[in-house]
C-alpha positions in Angstrom: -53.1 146.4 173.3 -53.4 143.7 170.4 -56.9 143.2 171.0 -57.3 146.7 171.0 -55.9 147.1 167.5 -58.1 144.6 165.9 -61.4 146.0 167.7 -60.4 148.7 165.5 -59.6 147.1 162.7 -62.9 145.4 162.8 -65.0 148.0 163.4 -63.3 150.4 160.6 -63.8 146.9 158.4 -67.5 146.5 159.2 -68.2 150.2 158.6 -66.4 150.5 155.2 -68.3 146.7 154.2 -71.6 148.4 155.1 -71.0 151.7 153.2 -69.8 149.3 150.2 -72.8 147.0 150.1 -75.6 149.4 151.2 -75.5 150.5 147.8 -76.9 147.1 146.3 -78.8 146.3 149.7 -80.5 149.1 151.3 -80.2 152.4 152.8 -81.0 151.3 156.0 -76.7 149.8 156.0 -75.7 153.8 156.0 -77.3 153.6 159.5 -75.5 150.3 160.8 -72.2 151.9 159.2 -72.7 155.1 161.1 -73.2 152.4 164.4 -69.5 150.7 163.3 -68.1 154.1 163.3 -69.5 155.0 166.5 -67.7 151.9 167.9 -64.4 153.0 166.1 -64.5 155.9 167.5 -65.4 155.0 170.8 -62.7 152.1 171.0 -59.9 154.6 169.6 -60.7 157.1 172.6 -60.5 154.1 175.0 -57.0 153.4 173.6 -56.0 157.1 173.4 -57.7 158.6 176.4 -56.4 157.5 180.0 -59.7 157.2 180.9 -61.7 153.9 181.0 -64.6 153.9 179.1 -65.7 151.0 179.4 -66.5 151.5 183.7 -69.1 153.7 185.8 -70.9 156.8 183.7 -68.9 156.4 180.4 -70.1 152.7 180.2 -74.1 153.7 181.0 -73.4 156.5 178.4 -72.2 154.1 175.5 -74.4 151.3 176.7 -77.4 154.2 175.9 -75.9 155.1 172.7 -75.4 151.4 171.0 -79.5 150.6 172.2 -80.5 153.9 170.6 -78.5 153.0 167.4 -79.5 149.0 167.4 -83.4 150.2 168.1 -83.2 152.4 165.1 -82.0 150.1 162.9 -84.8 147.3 164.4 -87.3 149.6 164.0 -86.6 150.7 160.4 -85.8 146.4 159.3 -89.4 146.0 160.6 -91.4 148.9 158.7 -89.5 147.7 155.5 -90.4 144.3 156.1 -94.3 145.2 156.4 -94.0 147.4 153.6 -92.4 144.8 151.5 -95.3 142.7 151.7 
């Protein structure tokens, strides 16, 4: 249960960092901050829900969802990085 909190603590920090800095940095930090809320979210139903999300279907689905997110995020880094140039 401890761990659990600060997974959400974490998370909910990382999101509100990215929001903060993407400002200064780059749009593309709107995108990892909607990823950190994603993992809030997903965390809190873990703790809420009786269900365990982290085994069989629910894992494949979030599993999915975090490589769609990262992939985005990849793939937009690497066209600003050859635009940049």
């Amino acid at each position: 249960m401890f761990l659990d909190i600060v997974y959400l603590i974490l998370w909910a920090g990382l999101g509100a960092y990215c929001v903060y800095s993407a400002r200064r940095l780059g749009a593309i930090l709107y995108i990892a901050a909607g990823f950190f809320a994603f993992m809030f979210g997903w965390r809190l139903m873990h703790v809420i829900l009786p269900i365990d999300l982290y085994a069989g279907i629910y894992n494949i689905i979030f599993r999915c969802i975090a490589f769609t997110f990262l992939a985005v995020i990849l793939i937009i880094y690497i066209l600003y990085k050859k635009t940049s140039k």
